[in-house]
ROGUMAR-798574 format. One record per residue (C-alpha): residue in one letter; y, z, x. Coordinates in steps of 0.25 Angstrom, whole numbers, always signed. Layout:
REM residues N
residu / py / pz / px
A / Y / Z / X
...
REM end
This chain:
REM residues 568
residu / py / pz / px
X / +0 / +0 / +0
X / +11 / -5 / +6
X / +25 / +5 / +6
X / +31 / -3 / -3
X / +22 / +0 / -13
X / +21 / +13 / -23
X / +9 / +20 / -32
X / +14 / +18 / -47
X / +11 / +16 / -61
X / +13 / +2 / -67
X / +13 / -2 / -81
X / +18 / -14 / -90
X / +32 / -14 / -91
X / +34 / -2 / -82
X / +46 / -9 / -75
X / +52 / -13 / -87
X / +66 / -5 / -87
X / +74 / +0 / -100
X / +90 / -2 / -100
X / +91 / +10 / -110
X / +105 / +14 / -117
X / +110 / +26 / -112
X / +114 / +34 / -127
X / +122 / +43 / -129
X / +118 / +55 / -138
X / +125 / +60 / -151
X / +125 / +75 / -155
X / +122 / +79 / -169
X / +129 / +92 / -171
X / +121 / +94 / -184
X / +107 / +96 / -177
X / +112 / +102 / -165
X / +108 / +116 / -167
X / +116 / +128 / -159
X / +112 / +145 / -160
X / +122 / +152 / -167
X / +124 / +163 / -158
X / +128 / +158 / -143
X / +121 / +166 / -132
X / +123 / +167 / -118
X / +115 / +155 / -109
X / +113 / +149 / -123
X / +111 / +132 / -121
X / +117 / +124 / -132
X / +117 / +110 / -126
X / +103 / +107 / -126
X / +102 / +94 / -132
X / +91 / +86 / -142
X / +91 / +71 / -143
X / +85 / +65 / -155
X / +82 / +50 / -150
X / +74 / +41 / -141
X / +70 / +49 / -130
X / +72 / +37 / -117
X / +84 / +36 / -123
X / +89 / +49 / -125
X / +85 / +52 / -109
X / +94 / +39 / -106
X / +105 / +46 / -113
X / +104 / +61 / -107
X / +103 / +53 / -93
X / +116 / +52 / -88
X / +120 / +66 / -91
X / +107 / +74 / -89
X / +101 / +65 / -75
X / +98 / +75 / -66
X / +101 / +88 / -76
X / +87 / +92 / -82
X / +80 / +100 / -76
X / +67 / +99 / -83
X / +61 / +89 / -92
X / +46 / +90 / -100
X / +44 / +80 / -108
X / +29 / +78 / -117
X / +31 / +62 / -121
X / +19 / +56 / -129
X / +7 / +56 / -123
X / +5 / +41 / -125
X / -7 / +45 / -134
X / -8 / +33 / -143
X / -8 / +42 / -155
X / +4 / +42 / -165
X / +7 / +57 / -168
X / +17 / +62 / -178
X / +30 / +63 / -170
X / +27 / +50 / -160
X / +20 / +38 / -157
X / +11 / +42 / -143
X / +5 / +27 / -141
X / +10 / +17 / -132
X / +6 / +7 / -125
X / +3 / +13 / -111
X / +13 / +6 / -104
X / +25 / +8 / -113
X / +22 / +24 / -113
X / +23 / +21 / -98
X / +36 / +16 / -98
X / +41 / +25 / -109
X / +37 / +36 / -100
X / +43 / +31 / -86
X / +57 / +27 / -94
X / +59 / +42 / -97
X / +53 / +48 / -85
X / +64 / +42 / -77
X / +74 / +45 / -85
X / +69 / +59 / -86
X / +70 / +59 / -70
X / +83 / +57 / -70
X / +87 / +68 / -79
X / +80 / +77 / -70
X / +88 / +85 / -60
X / +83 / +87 / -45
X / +74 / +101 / -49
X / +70 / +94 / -61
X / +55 / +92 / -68
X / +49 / +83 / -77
X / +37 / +89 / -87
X / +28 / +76 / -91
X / +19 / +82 / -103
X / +7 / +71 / -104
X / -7 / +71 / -109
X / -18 / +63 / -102
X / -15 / +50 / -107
X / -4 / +44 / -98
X / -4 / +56 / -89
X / -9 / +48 / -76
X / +1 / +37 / -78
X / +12 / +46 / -82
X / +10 / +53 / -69
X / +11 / +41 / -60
X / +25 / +37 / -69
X / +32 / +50 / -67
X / +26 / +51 / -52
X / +34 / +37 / -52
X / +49 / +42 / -58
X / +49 / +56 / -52
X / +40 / +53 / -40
X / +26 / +59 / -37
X / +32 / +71 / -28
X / +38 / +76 / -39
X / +26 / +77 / -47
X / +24 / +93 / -48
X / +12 / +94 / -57
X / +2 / +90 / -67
X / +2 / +102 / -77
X / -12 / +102 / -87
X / -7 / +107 / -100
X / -18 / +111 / -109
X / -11 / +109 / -121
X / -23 / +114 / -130
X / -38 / +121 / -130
X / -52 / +115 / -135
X / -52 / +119 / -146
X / -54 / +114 / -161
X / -56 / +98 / -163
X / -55 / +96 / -148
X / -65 / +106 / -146
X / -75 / +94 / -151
X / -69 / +83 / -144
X / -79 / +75 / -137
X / -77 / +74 / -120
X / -67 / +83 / -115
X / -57 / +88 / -123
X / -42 / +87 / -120
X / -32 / +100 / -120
X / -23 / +97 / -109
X / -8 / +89 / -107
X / -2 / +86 / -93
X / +12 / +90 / -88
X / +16 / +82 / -77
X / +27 / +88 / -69
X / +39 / +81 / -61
X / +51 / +88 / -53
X / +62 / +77 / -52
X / +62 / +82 / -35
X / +52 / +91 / -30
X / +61 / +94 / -18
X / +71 / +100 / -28
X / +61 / +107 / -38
X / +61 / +121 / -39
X / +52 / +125 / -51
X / +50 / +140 / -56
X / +38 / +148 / -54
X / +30 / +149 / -67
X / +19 / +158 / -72
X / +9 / +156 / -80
X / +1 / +168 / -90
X / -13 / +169 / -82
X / -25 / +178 / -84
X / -27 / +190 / -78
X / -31 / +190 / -62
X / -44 / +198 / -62
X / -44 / +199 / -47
X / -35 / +212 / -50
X / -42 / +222 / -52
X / -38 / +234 / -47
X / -28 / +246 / -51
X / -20 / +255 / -44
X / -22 / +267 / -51
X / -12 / +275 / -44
X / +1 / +263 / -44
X / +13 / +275 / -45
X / +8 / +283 / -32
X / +12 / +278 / -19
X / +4 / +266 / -16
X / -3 / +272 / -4
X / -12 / +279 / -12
X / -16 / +268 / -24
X / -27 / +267 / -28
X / -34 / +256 / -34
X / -45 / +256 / -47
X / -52 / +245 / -55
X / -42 / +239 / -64
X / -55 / +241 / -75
X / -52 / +256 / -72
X / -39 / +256 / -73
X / -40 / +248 / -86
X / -49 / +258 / -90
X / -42 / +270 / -88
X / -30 / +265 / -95
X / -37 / +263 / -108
X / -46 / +277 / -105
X / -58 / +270 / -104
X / -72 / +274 / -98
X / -78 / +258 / -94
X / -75 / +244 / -95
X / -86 / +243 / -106
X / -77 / +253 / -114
X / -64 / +246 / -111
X / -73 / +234 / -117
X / -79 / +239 / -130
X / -64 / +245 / -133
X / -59 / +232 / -131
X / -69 / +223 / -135
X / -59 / +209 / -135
X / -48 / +213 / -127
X / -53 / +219 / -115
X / -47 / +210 / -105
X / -34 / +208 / -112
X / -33 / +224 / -110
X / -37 / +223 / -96
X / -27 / +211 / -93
X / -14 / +219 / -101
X / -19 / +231 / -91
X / -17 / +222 / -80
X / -3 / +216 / -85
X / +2 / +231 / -88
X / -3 / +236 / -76
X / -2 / +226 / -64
X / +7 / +232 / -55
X / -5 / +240 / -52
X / -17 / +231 / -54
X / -22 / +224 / -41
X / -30 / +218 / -32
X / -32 / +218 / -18
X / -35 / +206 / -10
X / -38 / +204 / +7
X / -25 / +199 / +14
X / -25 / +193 / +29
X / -16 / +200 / +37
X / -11 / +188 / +41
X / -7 / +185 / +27
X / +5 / +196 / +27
X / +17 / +202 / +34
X / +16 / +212 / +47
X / +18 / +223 / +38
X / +8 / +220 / +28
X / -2 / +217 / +39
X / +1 / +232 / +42
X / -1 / +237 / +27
X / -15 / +230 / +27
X / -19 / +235 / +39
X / -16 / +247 / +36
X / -23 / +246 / +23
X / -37 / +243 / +29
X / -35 / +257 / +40
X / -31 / +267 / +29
X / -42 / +262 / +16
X / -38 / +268 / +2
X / -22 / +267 / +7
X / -12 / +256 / -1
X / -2 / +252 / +11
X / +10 / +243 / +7
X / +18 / +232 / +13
X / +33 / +229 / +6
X / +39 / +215 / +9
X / +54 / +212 / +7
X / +55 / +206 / -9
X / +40 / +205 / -12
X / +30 / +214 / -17
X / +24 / +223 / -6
X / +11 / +223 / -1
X / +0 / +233 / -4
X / -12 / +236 / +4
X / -27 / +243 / +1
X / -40 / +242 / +11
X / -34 / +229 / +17
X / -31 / +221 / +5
X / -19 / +219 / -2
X / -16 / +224 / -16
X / -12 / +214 / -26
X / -5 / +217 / -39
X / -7 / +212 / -51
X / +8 / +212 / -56
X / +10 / +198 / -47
X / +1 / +193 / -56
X / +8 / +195 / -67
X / +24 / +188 / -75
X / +30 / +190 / -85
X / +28 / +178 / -94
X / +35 / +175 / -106
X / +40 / +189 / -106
X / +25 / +197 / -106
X / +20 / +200 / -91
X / +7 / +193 / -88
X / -3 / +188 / -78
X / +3 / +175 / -71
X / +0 / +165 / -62
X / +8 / +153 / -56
X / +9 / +141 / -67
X / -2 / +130 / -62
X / -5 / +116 / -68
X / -12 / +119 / -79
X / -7 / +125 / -90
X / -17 / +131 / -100
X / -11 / +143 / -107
X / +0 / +135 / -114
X / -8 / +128 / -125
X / -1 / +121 / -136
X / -10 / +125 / -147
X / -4 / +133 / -158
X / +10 / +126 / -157
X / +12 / +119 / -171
X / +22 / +134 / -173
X / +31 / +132 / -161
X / +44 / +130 / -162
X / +41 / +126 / -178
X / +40 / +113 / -177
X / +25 / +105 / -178
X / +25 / +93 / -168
X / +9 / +88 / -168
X / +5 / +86 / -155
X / +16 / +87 / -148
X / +22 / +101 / -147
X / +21 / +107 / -133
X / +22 / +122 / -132
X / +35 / +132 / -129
X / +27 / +138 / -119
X / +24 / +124 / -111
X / +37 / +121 / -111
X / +43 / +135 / -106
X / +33 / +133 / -95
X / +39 / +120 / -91
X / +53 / +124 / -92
X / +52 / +136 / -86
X / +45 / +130 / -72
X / +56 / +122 / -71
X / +69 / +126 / -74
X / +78 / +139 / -76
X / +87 / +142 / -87
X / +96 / +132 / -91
X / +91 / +120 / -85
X / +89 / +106 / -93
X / +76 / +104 / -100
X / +74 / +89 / -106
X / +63 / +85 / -115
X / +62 / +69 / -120
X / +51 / +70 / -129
X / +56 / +84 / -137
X / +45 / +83 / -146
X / +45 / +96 / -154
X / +57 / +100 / -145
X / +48 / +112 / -137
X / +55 / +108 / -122
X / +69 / +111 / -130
X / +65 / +122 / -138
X / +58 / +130 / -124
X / +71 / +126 / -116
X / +79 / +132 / -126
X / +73 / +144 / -126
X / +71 / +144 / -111
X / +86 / +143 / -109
X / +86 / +130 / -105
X / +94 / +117 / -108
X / +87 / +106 / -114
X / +86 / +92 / -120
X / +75 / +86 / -128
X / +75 / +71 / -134
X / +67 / +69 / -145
X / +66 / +55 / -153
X / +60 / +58 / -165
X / +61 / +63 / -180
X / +55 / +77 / -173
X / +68 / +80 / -166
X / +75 / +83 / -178
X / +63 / +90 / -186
X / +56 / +97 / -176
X / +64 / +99 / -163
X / +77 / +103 / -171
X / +72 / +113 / -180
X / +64 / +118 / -167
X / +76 / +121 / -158
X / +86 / +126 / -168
X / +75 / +136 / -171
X / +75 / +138 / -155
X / +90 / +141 / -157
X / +92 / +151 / -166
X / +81 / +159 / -163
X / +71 / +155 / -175
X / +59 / +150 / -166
X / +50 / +161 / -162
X / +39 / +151 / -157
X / +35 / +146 / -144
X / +43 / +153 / -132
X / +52 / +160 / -139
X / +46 / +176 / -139
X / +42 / +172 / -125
X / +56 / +170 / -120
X / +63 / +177 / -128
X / +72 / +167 / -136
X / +81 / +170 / -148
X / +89 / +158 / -150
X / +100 / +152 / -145
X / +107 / +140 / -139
X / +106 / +128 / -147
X / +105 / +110 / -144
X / +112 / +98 / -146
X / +106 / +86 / -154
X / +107 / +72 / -151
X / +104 / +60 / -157
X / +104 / +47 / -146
X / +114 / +38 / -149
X / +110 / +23 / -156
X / +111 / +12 / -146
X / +126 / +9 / -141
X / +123 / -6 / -145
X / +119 / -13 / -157
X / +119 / -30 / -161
X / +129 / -36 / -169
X / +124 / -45 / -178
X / +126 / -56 / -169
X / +118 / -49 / -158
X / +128 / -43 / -150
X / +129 / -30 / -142
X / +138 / -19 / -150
X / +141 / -6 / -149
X / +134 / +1 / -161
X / +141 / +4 / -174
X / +136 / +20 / -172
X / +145 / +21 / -160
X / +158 / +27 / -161
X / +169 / +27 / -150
X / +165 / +42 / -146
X / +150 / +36 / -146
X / +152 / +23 / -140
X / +162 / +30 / -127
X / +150 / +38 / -125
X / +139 / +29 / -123
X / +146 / +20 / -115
X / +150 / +30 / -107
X / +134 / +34 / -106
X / +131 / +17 / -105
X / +141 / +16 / -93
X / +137 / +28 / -86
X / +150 / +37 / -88
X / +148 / +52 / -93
X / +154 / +54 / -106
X / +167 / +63 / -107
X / +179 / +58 / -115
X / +193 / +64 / -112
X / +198 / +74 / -120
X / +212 / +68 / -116
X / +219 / +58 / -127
X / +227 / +53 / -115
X / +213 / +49 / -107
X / +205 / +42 / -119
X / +199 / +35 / -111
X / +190 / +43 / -102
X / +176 / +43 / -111
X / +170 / +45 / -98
X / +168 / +46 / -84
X / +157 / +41 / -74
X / +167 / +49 / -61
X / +179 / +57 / -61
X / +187 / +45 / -60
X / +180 / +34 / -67
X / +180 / +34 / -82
X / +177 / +27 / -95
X / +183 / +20 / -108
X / +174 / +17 / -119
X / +181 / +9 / -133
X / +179 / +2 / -142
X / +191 / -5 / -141
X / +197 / -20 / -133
X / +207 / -16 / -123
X / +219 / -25 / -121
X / +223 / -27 / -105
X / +234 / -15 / -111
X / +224 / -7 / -114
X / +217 / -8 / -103
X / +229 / -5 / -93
X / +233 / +5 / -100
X / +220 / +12 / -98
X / +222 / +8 / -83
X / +233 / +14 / -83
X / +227 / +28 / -90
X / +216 / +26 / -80
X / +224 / +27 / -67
X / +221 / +22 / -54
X / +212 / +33 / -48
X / +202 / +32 / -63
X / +192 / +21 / -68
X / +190 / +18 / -83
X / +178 / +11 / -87
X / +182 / +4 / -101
X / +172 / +0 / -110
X / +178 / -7 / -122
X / +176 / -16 / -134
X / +185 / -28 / -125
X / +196 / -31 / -116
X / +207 / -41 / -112
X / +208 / -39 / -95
X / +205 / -42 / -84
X / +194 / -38 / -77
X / +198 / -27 / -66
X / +212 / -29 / -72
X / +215 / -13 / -70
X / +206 / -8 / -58
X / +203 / +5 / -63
X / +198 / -1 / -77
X / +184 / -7 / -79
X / +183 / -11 / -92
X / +172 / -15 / -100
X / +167 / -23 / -112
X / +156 / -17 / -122
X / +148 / -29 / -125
X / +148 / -33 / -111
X / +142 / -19 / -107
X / +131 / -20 / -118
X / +127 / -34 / -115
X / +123 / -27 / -99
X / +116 / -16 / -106
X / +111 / -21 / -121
X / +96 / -21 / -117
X / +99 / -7 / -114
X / +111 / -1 / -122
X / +106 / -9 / -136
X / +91 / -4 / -135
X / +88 / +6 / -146
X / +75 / +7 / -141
X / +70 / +18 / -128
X / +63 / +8 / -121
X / +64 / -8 / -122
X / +51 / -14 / -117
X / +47 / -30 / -118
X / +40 / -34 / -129
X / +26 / -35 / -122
X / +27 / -21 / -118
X / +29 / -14 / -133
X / +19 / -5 / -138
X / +11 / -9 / -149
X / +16 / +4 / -156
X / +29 / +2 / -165
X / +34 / +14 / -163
X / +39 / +16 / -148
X / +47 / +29 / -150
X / +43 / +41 / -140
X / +48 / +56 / -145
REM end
């Protein structure tokens, strides 16, 4: 393989490249939904857009590239079934390019620290792999989590060959050298291996002295044997020994051989010490960290660095690893009061994510809401966020659901486990229609729909200008500015060579005005710091673009055989 030459996955009409209008977003104040009592650290601006989700991404772009700081998104699975809220069956190329369209757009909104959540089942996981490995770069590629999303039980219990219960979660950071993810725990059983008990913890340590953690167990409840502890609690023996443990571990231990070579001179010096005077506990304290404690040349382990406090109740812990079983998302049809068949993920997956990788405040984005979980965990979590969702579903299920979120009404999910009671609120946005529409003689017009306010706004979008009209009557003309100096004009009018100079004049000589206008009579470069420009001549460079209604504009041979092309 010659250098030139790179591993990738290929597919019909993978270098086919959408020209997509950059929309702008309109606010409907009657569905935005605030708390009515502000509290500190409350976040208000967290916004929901009802509309094509490629779209939507195009139009958060130029404001949000490089602000997110964490995105999960659970797109169809590509299934070939129609289920209730969405078609999942297309052709395999098409669900290829689909997916690679919003990947890289999802790159870019990404910030330096930033990670990606890919939630995929079995069917396109290989390939989906290879295609983000492509946009984000195999380096970055931190994981394949298994998500056993249910048990084997009921009909699947009878399936024929082996049954299916887990879902794949691909993980992406957008820079590995700049990723600084949190340490997370997981709710593990309880280590065995610990099985000893200082029975005297409150003298000085010098003179512990260590018993079976049975005997201990024992004594506490006044027992005379195992066999009574048994027959007294016939089905919860080991959950009374394990809430011994948890109430006890500062004191229940184990002892395991340590090389010398393994620990400081002092501690070499302990051990020693240890193994010359049998029966005696020596100690070795360490700047910031717990102290080491040895017995009979072993060191004494304690139980209580097994354990976290986890949504809010301590228990035995270990590291999170790649498979995650204990989040099954059985019994969820309650959550968040709102049924979304076969598609609704759980609170407590999505906590996970959120938590491993970012702090409060920081931006969460979901492009496929769904049942609006990523939003209603963030919200809860304290963090910003911003969902897109295209169906009917946005309105009847993720509305309801996050305005129960902010006034404290849901009680389902996360909510006991971190404490939430209400607060902060969201934005709703419908995406705009296309900027363009045909006359009837097949011409390239700005749309009815669009009033002044509207139509300054997307062309400001469309040029690549950040919207911010001046609150100056004096400067009408500043609907934008791309740098401190350079500025636009968007109207709907012709401009006389009058006009025009006298905005040269408004302008001055140290400012540039980009004017985009209905027509105008001058010159070309006739007033050097004015660049004016006509609107049907801009469309006609951008109409394959700017006039598509559609998320993705693909040629004919490559449709699905499907009619319905619309991705949640």
């Amino acid at each position: 393989m010659s250098r030139k030459q790179k591993l990738e996955l290929t597919w019909v009409g993978k270098e086919a490249r959408l020209r997509l209008e950059p929309r702008i977003l309109l606010e409907d104040p009657s569905i935005s939904h605030h708390a009515a009592t502000r509290r500190d650290g409350d976040l208000f601006d967290n916004i929901l857009i009802q509309g094509d989700n490629l779209l939507a991404l195009k139009a958060l772009e130029q404001d949000y590239a490089g602000k997110v700081k964490c995105i999960y998104i659970d797109p169809p699975f590509n299934t070939q079934q129609a289920l209730e809220h969405y078609e999942d069956g297309l052709e395999h190329s098409i669900w290829l390019s689909m997916m690679r369209h919003r990947i890289e757009i999802l790159h870019n909104l990404l910030n330096e620290e930033g990670s990606l959540f890919v939630h995929i089942d079995d069917n396109e996981l290989g390939y989906l792999i290879a295609l983000v490995d492509e946009v984000f770069g195999r380096t970055n590629r931190v994981s394949v989590i298994t998500f056993k999303q249910s048990s084997v039980s009921g009909p699947k219990a009878i399936n024929p060959g082996i049954v299916t219960t887990n879902n794949f979660i691909l993980y992406y950071v957008k820079d590995k050298s700049c990723w600084r993810p949190n340490r997370v725990f997981a709710a593990a059983s309880r280590d065995d291996r610990y099985s000893k008990y200082i029975e005297n913890f409150t003298d000085p340590f010098q003179e512990w002295r260590l018993i079976t953690l049975r005997q201990a167990f024992l004594a506490s409840e006044g027992l005379a044997s195992w066999a009574e502890a048994k027959k007294k609690y016939p089905d919860d023996i080991d959950g009374r020994l394990d809430a011994f443990v948890l109430d006890h571990a500062e004191r229940v231990v184990r002892t395991a051989r340590v090389a010398p070579k393994d620990v400081n001179e002092n501690a070499r010096r302990a051990l020693q010490s240890s193994v010359e005077e049998s029966g005696t506990v020596f100690r070795s304290t360490r700047d910031s960290r717990d102290s080491y404690f040895f017995l009979n040349g072993e060191q004494l382990i304690f139980y209580q660095t097994k354990t976290r406090l986890i949504d809010g109740i301590r228990t035995t812990a270990a590291p999170l690893t790649n498979l995650w079983d204990d989040l099954l998302s059985n019994n969820l049809h309650a959550e968040g009061g709102v049924e979304f068949p076969n598609g609704k993920k759980p609170e407590a997956l999505l906590k996970r994510v959120i938590e491993l990788s970012t702090a409060d405040g920081d931006l969460v984005l979901d492009s496929f809401a769904g049942s609006g979980t990523t939003g209603a965990v963030a919200q809860k979590l304290r963090r910003r966020w911003i969902m897109i969702e295209s169906g009917e579903h946005c309105l009847t299920h993720i509305v309801p659901r996050l305005n129960r979120v902010v006034d404290g009404s849901d009680k389902s999910g996360i909510t006991k486990a971190v404490e939430w009671k209400g607060g902060g609120g969201f934005r709703f946005f419908h995406l705009a229609p296309s900027l363009l529409e045909k006359d009837r003689f097949g011409n390239w017009i700005v749309a009815n729909r669009y009033n002044p306010i509207m139509l300054a706004e997307a062309m400001c979008k469309l040029m690549g200008f950040r919207y911010a009209p001046s609150q100056e009557p004096e400067q009408y003309w500043r609907h934008g500015h791309s740098t401190e100096t350079d500025f636009i004009y968007v109207t709907t009018q012709s401009l006389t060579h009058d006009a025009l100079r006298k905005l040269s004049e408004e302008v001055g000589p140290k400012r540039t005005l980009l004017v985009c206008c209905k027509a105008f009579s001058a010159r070309e470069n006739a007033f050097p710091n004015l660049t004016s420009k006509k609107f049907p001549r801009l469309f006609s460079q951008n109409a394959n673009g700017a006039g598509t209604t559609t998320a993705c504009v693909l040629p004919a041979c490559q449709q699905p055989r499907r009619t319905t092309q619309t991705w949640r």
